[in-house]
N, C-alpha and C positions, 0 to 999 in steps of 0.2 A: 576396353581391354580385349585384345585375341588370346587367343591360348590354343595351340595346334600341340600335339604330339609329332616332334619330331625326328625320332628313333626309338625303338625300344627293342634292347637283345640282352636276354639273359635277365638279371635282379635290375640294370640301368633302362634307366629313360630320357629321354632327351623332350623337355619339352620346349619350343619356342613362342614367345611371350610380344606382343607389340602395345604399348602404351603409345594411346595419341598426343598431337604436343597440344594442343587443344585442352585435353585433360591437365596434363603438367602444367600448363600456363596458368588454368583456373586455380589448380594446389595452388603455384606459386603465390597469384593474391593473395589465396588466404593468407598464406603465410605472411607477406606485406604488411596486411591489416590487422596482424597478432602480432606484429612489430610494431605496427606506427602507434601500439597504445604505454609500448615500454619504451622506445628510443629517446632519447634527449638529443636532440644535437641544437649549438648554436645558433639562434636566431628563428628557432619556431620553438612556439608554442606548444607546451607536451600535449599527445595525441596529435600531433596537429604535420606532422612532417610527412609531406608526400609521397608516394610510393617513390616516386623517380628517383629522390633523393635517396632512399632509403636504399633501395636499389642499385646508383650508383657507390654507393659506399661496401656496402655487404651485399652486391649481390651474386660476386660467385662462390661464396660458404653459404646463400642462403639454398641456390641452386643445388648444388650438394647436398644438401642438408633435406631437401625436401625430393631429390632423385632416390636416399639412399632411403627412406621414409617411403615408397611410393613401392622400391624394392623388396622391400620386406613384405609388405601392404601385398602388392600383388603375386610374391611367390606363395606365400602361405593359400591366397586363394587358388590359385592353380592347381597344387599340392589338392588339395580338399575338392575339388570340382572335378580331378581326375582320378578322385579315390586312391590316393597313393598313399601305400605304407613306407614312410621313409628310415632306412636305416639312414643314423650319422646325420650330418650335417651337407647339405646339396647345397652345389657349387655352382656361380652365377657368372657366365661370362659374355661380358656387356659385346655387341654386334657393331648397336648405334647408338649415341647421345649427344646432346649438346642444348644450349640456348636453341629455341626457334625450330628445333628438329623431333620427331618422333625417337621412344624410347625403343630397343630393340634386344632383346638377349634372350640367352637361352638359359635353360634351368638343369643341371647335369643332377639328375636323382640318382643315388642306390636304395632299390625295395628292399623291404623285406621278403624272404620266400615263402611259400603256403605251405604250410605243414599239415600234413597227415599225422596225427598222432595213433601210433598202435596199439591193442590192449595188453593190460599187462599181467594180465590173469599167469600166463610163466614162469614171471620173472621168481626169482629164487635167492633169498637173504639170509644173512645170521646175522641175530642182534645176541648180544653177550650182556649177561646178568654176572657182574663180580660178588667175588665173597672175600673181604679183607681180612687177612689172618690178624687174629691175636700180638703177633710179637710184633708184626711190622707197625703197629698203631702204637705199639709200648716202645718200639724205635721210634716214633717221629715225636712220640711226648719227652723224649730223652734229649730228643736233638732242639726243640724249644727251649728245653730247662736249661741245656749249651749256654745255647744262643742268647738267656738271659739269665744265666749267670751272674750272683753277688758274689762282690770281694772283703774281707774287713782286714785292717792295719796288722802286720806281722809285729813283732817284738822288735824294740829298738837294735838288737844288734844283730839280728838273723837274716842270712842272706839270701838274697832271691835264687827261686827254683824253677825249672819248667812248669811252667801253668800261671804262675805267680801276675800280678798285673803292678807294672813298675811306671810310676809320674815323671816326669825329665823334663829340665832344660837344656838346650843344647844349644854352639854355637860354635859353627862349620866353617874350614876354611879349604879350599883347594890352593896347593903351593903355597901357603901361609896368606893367602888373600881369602876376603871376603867377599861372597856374591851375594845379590837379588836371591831373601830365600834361607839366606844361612843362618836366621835367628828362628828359635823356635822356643815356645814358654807353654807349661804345663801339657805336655806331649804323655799321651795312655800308653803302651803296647803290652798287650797279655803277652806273656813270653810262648813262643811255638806256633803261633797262628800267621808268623809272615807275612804279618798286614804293611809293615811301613818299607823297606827296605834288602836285598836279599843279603843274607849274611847277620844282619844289623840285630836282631832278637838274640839270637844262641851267643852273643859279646857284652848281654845283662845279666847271664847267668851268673852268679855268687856275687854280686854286687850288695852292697848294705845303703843303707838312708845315709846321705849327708856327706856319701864319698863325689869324689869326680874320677869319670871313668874315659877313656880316650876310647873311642869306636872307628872304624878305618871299614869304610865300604863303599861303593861305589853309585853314581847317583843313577835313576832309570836309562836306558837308550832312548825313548820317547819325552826327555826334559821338555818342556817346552822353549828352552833356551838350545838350541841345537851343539854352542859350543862347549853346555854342560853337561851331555847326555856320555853319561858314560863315565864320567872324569872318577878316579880314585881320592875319598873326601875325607876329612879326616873330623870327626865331631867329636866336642868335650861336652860331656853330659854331666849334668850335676845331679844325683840323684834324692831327688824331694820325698818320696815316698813309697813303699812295698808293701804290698796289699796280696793276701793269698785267697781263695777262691773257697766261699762257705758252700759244705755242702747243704745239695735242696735237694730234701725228700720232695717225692713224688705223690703228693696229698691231696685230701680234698684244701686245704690254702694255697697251696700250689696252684692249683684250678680256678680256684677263684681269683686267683690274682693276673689272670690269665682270660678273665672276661666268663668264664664257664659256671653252675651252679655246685659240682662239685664234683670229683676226680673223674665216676662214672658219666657223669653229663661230659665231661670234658676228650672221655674217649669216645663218645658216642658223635661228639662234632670231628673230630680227628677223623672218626671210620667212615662218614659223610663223607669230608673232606678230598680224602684219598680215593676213596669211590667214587666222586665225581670226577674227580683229575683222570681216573683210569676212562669213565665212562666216558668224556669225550673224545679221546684217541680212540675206544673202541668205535663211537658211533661214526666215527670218523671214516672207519675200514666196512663199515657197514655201509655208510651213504655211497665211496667209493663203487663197494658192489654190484648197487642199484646202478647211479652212474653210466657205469662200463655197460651196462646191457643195455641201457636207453640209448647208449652212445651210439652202440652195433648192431642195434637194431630199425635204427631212423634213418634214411639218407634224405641232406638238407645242402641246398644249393647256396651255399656263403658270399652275401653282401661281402667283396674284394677287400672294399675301406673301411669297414669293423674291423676285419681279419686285420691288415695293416694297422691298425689302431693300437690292435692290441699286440702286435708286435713289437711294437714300440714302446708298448708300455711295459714288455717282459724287458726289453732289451735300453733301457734308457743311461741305463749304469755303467753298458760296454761301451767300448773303444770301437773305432769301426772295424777293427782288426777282428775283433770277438763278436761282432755282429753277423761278418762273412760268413767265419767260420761255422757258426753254430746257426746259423740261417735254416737249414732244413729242418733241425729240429724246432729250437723257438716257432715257428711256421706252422709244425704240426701241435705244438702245447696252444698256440693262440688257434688253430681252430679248430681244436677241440672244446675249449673255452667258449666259444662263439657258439660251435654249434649247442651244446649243452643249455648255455644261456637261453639261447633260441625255444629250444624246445622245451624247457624248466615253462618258462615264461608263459608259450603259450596253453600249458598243462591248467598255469597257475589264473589266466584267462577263461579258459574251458569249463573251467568248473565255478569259476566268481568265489576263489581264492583273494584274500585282501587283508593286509594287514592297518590295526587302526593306530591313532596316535595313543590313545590310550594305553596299547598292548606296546608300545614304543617307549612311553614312561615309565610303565610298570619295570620292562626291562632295565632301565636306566635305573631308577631304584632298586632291582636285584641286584645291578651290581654296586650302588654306593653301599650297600649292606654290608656286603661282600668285602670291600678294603676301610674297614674301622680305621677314623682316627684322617682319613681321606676322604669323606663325604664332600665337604665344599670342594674340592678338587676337582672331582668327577664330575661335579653337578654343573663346575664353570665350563670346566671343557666343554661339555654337550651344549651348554648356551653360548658360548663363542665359538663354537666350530657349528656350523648349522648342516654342513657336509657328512660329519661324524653321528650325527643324528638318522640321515637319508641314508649312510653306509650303514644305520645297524637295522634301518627299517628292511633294507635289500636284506640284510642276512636271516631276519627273522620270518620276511617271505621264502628264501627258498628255503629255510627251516619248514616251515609250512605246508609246502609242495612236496616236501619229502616226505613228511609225517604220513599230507594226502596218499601218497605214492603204497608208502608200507603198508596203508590197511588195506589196499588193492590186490596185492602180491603175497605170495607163498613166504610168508616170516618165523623163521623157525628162532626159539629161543636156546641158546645153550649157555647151562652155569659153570664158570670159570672162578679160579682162584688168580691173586696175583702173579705167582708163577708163571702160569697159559699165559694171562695178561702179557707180560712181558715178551713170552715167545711169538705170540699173536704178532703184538707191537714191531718187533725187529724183524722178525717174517715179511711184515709189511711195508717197511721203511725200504726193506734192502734192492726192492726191482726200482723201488722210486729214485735213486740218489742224483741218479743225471736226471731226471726228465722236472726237475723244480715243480711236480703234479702230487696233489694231494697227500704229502708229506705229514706224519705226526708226529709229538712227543708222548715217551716213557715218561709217565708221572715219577718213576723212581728216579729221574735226572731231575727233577723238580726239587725241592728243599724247601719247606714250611718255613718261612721269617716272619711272617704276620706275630706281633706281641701280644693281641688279641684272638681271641677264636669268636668268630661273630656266630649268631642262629641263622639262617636264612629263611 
């Protein structure tokens, strides 16, 4: 095998490669002779069928098959004999080939570039220490006690009220026809929560057990039947049951019924709770800060077909219409992405930064803890996606790199209440909107549904 450098300008290389046909011939045997021990064919003897034969039948998949085996075999060598760091995947474009002829291509590389890393004895951060007020933790214990809400039987002849939770049969007709859809048996709706229909709640109001009520509202724009979406429906409900809403003190049984050891344990996982939610949108504006100074402080000569890579991968969802347009920008989001990566990475090198499979399970087990009642769920994911695995080891390396990063740099703490939180939060969102970069959420648009409160 030769191996010449055939260009090199910028991050690409061009290397040119010649394989003799001498060498490919001898492959070929081999591969003949790793045939003639599996082949059958009529009228020989297994093991026993000649190369010629074998040959003439499969021999241009076998050719193929041992050219593109020969390609891989020798680019990877090249690659490594000429000390190339290759960004992406290098592109092979064949010269010369054939039976009886020498191999001939070139090898189209993008390196990676050399980084200089700067110190960062300057750089300048605020990490935020929350303090969860009192009433907001006795709001989100309110809005559980909501959210799981008992009902017990009203009196036989007293009629349903806002709040009330009324049982129904129903059975729908549009223009006095029936559709796909129009029977429905033992149907819930708390009255006022506009979960089934719009209009359809506030028409069970004063209703009693054992009437039938005619209800007239119209079916979603989104049906999945296109010629129902929308239509004016008309449903006779029969009303089986009226059930009104027992009040639930706020207790230590309340709490326990709630996974917690007792009212006080129970605000103290809530105050957790809400504290972490807040902490990661903060750390969020915090890593951002870091970020932006490594960003503006480093210049990195960008691999063209990463950049491209990742263009694509912001813009996969557009039209080509929406691709033009917004081209310069997407452009600068991917290579800012790129270069960051670039220089996280080599940070994360520099120092023998590593993260283990251990520290990879352990996470994975923080969070089956984390959604009680969803353990097997989480746990199959992560074992049938093996992708989701290597996405959360990436995340918990450049988790890693940043942590490295902050005990290097000027880290000032300041303690905030939910409040700041908040104005932080929105402060920060608001330059982001167009640029789809480092984006967080307000824990306060979050809403605790979990029925359990787990420890972690």
């Amino acid at each position: 095998m030769k191996i010449e450098i055939q260009s090199q300008k910028g991050l690409r290389t061009v290397l040119s490669v010649a394989v003799d046909k001498k060498t490919i011939q001898t492959k070929i045997d081999e591969r003949l002779t790793e045939l003639q021990k599996e082949v059958a064919l009529k009228g020989f003897r297994p093991g026993k069928v000649p190369h010629s034969v074998i040959k003439s039948q499969f021999g241009k998949s076998i050719y193929g098959e041992v050219i593109d085996k020969i390609l891989r075999e020798t680019s990877s060598k090249a690659i490594l004999e000429k000390k190339l760091r290759v960004a992406g995947q290098p592109k092979i474009d064949l010269k010369q080939f054939g039976e009886g002829k020498d191999l001939n291509y070139e090898l189209l590389i993008d390196c990676l570039p050399s980084i200089k890393l700067k110190p960062f004895n300057n750089y300048k951060a605020t990490e935020f220490k929350i303090k969860i007020d009192k009433k907001i933790v006795d709001q989100k214990i309110q809005e559980i006690a909501d959210q799981n809400k008992q009902f017990e039987d009203k009196k036989e002849n007293d009629k349903s009220i806002l709040g009330d939770q009324v049982t129904f049969d129903y059975s729908a007709t549009i223009n006095n026809k029936k559709f796909d859809g129009s029977e429905g048996k033992g149907v819930q709706l708390e009255i006022g929560r506009n979960l089934f229909l719009k209009g359809f709640d506030e028409q069970l109001i004063n209703v009693k057990k054992g009437e039938t009520k005619i209800i007239i509202s119209n079916l979603p724009p989104n049906h999945p039947n296109k010629e129902l979406a929308n239509k004016k429906t008309n449903f006779e409900c029969k009303i089986l049951k009226i059930k009104k809403p027992v009040k639930k003190d706020i207790d230590d049984n309340f709490a326990k019924s709630m996974g917690a050891q007792n009212l006080s344990d129970l605000k103290s996982l809530i105050e957790k709770q809400i504290s972490s939610q807040y902490s990661q949108a903060l750390n969020s504006i915090t890593k951002k800060e870091i970020l932006d100074q490594i960003e503006k402080n480093h210049d990195v000569n960008l691999p063209k077909n990463l950049v491209e890579q990742e263009i694509s991968i912001i813009t996969k969802n557009l039209n080509s219409d929406e691709k033009n347009k917004h081209r310069e920008k997407n452009e600068k989001i991917a290579k800012s992405r790129i270069k960051l990566g670039l220089l996280l990475n080599e940070l994360g090198e520099k120092n023998n930064l590593k993260v283990s499979e251990e520290e990879v399970r352990n996470e994975i087990q923080k969070q089956i803890k984390g959604m009680p009642g969803q353990e097997k769920m989480v746990l199959e994911y992560y074992q049938k996606n093996p992708s989701a695995s290597q996405s959360l080891k990436g995340s918990l390396y450049e988790e890693k790199i940043i942590d490295f990063i902050k005990s290097k740099i000027n880290l000032s703490t300041k303690e905030i209440n939910s409040k700041d939180a908040e104005k932080i939060i929105t402060n920060f969102n608001k330059p982001n909107i167009d640029t789809e970069k480092s984006k967080t959420t307000s824990p306060a648009k979050n809403k605790l549904k979990t029925k359990k409160i787990s420890k972690k």
